[in-house]
C-alpha positions in Angstrom: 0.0 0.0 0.0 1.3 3.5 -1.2 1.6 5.9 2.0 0.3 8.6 1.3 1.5 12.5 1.8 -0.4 15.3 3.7 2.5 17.5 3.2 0.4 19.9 0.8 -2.5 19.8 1.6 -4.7 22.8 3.1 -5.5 20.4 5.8 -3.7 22.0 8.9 -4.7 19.1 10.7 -3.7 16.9 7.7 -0.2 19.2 7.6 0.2 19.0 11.1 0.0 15.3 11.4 3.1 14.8 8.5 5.3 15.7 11.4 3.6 14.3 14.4 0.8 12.1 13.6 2.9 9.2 14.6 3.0 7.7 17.6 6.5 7.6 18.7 7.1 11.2 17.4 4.1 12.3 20.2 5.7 10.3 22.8 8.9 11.3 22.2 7.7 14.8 22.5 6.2 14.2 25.6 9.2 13.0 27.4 11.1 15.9 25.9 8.6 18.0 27.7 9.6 16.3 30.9 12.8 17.0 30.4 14.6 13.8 28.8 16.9 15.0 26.0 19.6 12.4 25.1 19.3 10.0 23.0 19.9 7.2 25.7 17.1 8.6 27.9 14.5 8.2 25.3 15.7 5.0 24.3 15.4 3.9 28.2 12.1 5.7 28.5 10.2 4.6 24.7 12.1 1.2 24.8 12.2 2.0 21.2 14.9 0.4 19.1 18.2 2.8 18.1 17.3 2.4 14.4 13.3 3.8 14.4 14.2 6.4 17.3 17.5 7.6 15.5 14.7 8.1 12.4 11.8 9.5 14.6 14.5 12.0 16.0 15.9 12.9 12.9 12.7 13.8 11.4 11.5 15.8 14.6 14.8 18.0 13.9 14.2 18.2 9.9 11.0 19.5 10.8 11.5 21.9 13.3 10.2 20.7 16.5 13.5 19.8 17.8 16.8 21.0 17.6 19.7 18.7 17.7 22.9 19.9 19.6 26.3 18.6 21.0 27.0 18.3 24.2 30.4 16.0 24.2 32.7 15.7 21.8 34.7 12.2 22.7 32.6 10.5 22.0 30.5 13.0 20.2 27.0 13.2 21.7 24.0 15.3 21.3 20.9 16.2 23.0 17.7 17.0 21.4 16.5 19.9 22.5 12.6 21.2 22.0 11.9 24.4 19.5 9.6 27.2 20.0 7.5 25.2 17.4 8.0 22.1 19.7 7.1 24.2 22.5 3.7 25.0 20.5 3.0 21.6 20.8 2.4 21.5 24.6 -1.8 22.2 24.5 -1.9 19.5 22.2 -0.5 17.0 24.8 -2.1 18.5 27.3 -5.1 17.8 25.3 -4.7 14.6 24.8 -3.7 13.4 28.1 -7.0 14.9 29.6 -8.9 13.5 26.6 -7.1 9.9 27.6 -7.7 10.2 31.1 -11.5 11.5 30.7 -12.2 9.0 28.1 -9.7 5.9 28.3 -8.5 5.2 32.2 -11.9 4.0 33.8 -11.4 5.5 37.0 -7.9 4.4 37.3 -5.9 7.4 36.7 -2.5 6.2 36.8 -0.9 9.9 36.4 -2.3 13.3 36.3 -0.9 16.6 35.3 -0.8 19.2 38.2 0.1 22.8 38.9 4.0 23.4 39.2 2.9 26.2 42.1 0.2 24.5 43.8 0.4 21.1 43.5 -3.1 20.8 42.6 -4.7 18.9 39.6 -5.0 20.9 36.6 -8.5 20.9 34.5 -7.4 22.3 31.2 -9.9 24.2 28.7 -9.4 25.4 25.8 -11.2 29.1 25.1 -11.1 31.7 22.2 -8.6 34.2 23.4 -10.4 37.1 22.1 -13.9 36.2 23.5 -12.5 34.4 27.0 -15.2 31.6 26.0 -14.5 27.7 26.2 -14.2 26.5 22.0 -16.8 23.6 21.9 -18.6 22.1 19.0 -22.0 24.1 18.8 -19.8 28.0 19.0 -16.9 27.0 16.6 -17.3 26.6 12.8 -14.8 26.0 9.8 -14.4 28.9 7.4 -12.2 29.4 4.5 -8.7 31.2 5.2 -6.9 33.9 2.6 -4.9 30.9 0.6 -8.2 28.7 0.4 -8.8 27.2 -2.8 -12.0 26.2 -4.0 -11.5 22.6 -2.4 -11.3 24.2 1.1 -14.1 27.1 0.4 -16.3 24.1 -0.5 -15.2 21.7 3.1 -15.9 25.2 5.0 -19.2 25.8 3.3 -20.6 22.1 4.0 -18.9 22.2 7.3 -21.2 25.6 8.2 -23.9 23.9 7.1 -24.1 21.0 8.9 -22.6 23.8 12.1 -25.9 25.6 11.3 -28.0 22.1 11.6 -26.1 21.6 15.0 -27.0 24.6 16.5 -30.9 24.1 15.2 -31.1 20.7 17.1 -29.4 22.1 20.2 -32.1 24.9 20.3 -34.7 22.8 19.8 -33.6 19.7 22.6 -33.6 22.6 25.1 
């Protein structure tokens, strides 16, 4: 089976997920976030062979969400450290561990993320910075950016659409 590319598409998702739609590359990026940067340490933490993590690391650099720098020379060693576009990536993870907790531990909550300063558990939620209001699937809709094409104009048009028939059905189950 051919694999196929996202790497053009308007899709940011689809865009998005060239560089870290797989697996390893997310958890890799989560034990950067926790402060593992050698090439050892992830090894230790993903139990991931040399080969596929010296690839998944490599490809984490080449696309910006990592930067790779020395930090011996005999032997010569690097770290890999995280980029502001790496750092970008933190909601995202955040996200998803909630999502997994919420959804995918069954009570059993084996780790949970806290606040540095308090110590207490976090409850993340996303909101529209402009409007201070949570983003949730009746108040957000897909529109058509500057670069759209008619491809995308025609996804954010049927998108709307079926955003407006969400809204009606939510007005009328109340």
């Amino acid at each position: 089976m051919k694999k196929v590319s996202f790497a053009e598409t308007p899709c940011p998702i689809a865009r998005s997920l060239v560089h870290v739609g797989e697996w390893w590359s997310i958890l890799i990026l989560r034990d950067a976030f926790h402060g593992i940067s050698k090439f050892d340490e992830f090894q230790q933490s993903l139990g991931l062979s040399p080969t596929l993590l010296t690839r998944r690391l490599k490809f984490l650099v080449e696309s910006g969400i990592l930067h790779k720098q020395r930090y011996q020379t005999r032997p010569t060693r690097y770290e890999y450290l995280l980029t502001e576009r790496g750092k970008d990536f933190f909601p995202v993870l955040v996200t998803l561990f909630h999502w997994g907790n919420t959804h995918l531990a069954d009570d059993n909550i084996a780790a949970q993320l806290v606040d540095r300063r308090s110590g207490k558990p976090i409850q993340p939620q996303l909101i529209d910075t402009m409007t201070q209001q949570p983003l949730t699937l009746q108040h957000v809709a897909l529109a058509a950016g500057p670069a759209a094409g008619e491809g995308m104009r025609s996804r954010a048009q049927r998108m709307q659409q079926h955003s407006a028939l969400l809204t009606e059905s939510s007005k009328e189950s109340v």
